[in-house]
N, CA, C and O of each residue as an XYZ file, in Angstrom:
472
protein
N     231.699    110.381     56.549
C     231.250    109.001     56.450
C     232.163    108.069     57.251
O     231.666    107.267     58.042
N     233.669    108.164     57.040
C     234.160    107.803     57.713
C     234.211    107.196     59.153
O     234.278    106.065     59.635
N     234.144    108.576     59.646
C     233.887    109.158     61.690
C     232.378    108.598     61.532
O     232.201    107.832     62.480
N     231.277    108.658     60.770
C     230.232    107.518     61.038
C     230.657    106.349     61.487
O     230.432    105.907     62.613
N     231.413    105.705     60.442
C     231.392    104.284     60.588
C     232.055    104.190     62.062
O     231.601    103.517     62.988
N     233.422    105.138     62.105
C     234.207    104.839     63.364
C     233.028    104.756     64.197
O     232.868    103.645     64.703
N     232.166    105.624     64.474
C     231.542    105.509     65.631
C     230.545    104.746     66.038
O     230.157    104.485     67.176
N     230.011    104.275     64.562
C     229.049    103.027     64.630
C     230.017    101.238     65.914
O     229.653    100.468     66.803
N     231.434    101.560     64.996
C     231.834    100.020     65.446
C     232.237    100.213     66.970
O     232.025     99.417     67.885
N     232.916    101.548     67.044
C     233.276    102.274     68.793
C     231.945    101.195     69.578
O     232.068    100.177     70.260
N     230.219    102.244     68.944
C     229.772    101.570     69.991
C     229.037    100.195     70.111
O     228.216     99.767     70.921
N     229.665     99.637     68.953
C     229.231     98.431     68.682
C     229.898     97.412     69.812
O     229.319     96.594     70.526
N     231.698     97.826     69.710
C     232.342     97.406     70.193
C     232.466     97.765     72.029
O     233.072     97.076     72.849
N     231.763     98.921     72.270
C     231.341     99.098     73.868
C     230.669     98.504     74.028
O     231.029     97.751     74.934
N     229.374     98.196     73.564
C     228.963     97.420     73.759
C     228.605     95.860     73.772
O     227.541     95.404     74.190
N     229.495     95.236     73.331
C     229.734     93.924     73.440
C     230.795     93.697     74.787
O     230.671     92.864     75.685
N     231.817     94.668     74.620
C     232.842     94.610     75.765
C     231.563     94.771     77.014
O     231.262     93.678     77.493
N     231.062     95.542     77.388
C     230.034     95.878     78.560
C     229.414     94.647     78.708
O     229.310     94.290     79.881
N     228.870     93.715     77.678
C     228.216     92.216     77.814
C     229.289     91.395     78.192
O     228.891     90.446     78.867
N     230.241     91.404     78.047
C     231.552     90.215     78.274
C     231.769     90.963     79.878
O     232.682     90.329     80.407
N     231.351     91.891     80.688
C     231.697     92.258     82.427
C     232.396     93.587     82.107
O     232.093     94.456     82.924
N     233.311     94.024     81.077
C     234.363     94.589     81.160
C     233.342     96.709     81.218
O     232.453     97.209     80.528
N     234.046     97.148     82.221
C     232.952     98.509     82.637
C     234.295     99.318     81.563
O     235.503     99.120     81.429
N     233.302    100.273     80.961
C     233.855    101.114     79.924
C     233.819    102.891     80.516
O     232.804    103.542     80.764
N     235.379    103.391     80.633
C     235.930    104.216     82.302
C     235.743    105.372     80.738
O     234.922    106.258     80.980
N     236.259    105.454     79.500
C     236.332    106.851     78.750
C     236.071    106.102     77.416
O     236.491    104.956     77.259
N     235.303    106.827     76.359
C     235.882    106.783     74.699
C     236.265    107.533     74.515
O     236.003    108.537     75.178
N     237.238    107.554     73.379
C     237.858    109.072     72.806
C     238.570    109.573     73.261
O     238.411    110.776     73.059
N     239.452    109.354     73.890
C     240.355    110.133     75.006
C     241.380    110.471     73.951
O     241.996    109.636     73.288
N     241.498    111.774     73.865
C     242.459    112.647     73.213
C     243.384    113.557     74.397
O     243.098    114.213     75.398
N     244.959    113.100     73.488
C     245.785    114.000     74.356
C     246.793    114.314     73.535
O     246.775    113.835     72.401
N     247.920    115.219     73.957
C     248.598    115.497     72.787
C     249.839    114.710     71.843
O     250.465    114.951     70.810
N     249.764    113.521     72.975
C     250.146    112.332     72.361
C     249.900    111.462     71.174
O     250.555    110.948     70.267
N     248.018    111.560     71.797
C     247.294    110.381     70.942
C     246.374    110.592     70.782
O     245.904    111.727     70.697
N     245.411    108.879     70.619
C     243.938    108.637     70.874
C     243.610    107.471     71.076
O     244.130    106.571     70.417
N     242.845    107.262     71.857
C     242.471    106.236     72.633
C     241.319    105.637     72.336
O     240.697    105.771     73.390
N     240.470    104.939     71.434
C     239.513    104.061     71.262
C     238.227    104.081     72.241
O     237.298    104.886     72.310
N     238.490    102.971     72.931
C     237.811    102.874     74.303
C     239.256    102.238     75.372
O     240.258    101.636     74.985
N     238.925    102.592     76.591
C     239.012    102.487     78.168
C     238.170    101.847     78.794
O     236.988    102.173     78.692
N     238.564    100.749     79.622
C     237.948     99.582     80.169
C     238.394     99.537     81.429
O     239.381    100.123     81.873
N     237.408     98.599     82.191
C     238.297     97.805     83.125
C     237.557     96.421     83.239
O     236.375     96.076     83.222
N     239.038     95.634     83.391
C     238.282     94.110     83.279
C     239.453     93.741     84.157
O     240.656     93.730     83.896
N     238.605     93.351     85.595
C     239.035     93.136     87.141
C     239.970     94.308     87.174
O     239.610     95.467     86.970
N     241.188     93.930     87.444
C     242.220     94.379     87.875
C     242.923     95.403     86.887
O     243.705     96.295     87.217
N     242.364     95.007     85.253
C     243.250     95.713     84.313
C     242.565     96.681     83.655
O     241.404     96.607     83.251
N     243.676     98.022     83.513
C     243.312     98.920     83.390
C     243.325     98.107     81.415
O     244.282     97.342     81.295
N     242.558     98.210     80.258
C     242.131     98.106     78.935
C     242.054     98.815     77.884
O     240.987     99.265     77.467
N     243.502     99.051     77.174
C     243.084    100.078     76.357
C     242.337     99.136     75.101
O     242.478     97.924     74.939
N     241.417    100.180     74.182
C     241.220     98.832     73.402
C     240.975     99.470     71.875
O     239.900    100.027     71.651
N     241.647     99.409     71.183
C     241.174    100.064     69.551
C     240.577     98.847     68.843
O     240.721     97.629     68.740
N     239.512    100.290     68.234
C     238.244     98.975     67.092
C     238.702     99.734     66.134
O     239.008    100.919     65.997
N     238.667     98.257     65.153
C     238.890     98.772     64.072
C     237.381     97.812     63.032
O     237.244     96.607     62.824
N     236.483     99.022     62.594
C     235.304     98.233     61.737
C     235.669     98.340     60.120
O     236.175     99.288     59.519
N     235.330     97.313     59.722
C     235.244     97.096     58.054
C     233.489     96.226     58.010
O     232.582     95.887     58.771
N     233.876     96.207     56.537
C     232.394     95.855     56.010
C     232.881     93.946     55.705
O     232.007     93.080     55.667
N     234.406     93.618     55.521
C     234.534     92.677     54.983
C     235.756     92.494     55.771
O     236.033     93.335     56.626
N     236.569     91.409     55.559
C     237.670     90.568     55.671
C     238.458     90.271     54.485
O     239.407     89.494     54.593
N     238.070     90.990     52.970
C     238.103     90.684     51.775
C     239.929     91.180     52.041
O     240.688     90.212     52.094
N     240.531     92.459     52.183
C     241.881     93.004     52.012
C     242.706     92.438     53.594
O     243.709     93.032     53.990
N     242.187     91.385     54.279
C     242.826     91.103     55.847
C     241.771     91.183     56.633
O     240.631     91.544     56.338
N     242.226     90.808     57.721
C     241.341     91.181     59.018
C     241.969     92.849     59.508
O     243.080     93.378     59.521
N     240.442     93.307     59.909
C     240.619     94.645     60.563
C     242.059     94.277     61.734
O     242.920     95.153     61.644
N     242.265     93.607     62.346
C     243.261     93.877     63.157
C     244.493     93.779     62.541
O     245.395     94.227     63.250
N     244.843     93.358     61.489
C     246.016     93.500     60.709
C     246.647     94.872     60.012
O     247.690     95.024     59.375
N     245.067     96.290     60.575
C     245.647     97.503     60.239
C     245.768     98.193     61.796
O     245.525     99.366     62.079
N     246.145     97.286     62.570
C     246.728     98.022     63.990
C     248.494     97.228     63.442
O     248.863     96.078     63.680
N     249.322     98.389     62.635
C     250.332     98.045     62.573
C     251.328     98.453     64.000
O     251.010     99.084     65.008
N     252.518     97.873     63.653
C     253.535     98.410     64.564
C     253.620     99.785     65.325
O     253.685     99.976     66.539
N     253.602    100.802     64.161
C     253.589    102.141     64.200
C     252.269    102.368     64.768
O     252.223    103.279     65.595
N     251.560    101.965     64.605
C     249.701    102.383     65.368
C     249.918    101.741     66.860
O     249.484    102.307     67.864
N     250.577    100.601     66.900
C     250.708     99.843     68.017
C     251.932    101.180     69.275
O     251.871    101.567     70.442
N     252.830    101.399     68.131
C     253.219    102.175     69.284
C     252.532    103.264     70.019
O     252.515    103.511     71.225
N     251.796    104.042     68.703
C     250.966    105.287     69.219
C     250.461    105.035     70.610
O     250.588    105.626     71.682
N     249.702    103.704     70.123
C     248.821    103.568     71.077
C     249.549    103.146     72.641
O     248.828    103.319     73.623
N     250.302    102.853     72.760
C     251.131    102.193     74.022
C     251.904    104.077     74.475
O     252.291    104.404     75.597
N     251.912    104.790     73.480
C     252.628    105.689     74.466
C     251.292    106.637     75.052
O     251.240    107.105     76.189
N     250.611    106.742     74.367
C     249.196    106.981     74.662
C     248.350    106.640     76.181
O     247.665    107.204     77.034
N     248.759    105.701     75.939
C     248.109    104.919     77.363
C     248.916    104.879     78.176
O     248.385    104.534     79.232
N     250.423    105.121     78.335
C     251.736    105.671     79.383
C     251.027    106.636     79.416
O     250.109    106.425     80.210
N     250.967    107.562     78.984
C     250.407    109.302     79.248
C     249.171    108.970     80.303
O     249.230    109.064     81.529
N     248.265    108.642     79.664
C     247.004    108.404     80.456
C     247.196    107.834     82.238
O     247.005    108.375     83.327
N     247.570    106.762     81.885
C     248.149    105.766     83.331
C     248.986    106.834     84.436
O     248.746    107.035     85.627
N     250.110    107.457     83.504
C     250.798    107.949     84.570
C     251.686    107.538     85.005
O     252.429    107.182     84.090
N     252.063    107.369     85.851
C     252.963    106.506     87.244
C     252.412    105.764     87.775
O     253.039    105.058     88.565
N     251.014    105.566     87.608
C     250.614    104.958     88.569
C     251.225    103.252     88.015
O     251.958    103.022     87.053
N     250.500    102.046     89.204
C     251.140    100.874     88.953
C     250.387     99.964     88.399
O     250.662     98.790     88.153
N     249.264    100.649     88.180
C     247.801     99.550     87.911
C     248.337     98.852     86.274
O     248.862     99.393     85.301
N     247.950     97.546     86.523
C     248.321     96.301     85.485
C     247.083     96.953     84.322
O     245.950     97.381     84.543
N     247.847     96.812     83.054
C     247.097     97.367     81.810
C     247.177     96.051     80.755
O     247.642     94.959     81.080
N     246.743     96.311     79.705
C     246.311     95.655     78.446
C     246.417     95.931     77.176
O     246.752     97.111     77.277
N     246.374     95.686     75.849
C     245.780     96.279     74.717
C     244.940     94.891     74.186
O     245.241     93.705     74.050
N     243.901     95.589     73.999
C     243.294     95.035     72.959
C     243.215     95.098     71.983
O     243.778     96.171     71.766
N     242.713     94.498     70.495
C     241.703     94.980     69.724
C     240.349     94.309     69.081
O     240.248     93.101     68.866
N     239.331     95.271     68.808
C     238.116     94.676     68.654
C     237.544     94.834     67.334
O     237.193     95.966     67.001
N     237.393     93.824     66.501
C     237.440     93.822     64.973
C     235.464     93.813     64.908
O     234.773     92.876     65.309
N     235.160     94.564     64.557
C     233.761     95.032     64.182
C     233.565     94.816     62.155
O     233.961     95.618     61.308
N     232.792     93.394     61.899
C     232.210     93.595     60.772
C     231.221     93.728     60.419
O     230.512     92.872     60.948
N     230.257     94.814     59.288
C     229.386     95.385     59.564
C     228.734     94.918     58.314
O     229.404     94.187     57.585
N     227.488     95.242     57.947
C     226.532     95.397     56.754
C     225.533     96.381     56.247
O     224.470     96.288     56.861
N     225.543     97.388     55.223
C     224.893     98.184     55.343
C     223.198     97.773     55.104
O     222.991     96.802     54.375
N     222.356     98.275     55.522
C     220.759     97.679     55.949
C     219.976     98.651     55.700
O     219.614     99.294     56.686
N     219.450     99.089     54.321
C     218.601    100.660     54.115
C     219.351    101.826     54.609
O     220.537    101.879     54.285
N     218.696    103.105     55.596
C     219.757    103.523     55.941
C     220.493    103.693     57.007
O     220.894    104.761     57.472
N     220.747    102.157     57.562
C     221.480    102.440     58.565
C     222.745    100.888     58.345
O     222.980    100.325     57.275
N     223.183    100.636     59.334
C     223.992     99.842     59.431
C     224.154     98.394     60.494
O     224.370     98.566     61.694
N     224.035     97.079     59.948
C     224.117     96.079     60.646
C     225.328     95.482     61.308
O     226.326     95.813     60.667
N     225.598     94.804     62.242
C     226.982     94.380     62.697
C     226.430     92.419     62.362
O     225.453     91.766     62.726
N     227.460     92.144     61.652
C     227.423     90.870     61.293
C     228.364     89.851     62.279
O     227.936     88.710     62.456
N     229.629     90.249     62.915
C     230.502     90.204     63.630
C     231.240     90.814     64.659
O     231.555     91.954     64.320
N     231.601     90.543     65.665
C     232.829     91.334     66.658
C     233.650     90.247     67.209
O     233.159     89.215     67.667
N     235.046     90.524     67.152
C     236.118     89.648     67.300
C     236.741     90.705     68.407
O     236.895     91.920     68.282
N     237.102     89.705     69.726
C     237.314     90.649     70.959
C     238.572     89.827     70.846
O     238.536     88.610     71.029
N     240.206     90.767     70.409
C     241.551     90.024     70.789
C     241.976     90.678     72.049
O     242.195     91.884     72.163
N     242.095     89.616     73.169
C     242.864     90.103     74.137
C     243.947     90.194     74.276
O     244.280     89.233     73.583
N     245.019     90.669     74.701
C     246.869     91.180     74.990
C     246.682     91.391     73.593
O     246.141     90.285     73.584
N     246.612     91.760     72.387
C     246.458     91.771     71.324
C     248.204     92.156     70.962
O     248.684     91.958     69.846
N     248.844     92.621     71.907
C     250.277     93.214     71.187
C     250.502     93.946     72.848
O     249.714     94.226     73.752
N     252.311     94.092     72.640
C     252.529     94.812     74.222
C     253.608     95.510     74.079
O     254.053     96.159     75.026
């Protein structure tokens, strides 16, 4: 149920990023580092971007569980990925709130934070 929901807000959240210009390069990128959300590019910057979906705002905002420790994952994660190379990067995150609707699921919200943390 879980990996549902993840994947409901993933492409909730591709797809809103894809409406705002930003072209979506991988999801899911697993390495033995990490994991990677979605992969963007918006102009020049390479975008890493973790969604995080809830149903509410009731215990925080979803981006208040991209802690420190998640924040690092994710930054060494995206060193791995990048490489050496020199291309200018990002983090995002994209807060997906949802509603359940018979049996499937509604998006009530998406909150797109840019530099979100560095």
């Amino acid at each position: 149920m879980q990996k549902e929901i993840g994947n409901f807000g993933e492409q909730a959240a591709a797809d809103y990023l894809e409406n705002k210009g930003l072209k979506i390069i991988k999801r899911n990128f697993y390495c033995r580092v990490g994991e990677l959300d979605i992969i963007a590019t918006d102009g020049e910057y390479t975008v890493f971007v973790e969604v995080k979906t809830r149903k509410s705002a009731m215990y925080g905002r979803a981006s208040e569980f991209v802690d420190y420790r998640k924040q690092q994952k994710i930054i060494k994660t995206a060193l791995y990925y990048i490489g050496s190379t020199d291309t200018p990067f990002r983090f995002d995150v994209v807060e997906v709130y949802y509603h359940e609707k018979g049996d499937g699921r509604v998006v009530d919200s998406i909150n797109h934070i840019e530099n979100a943390f560095s």
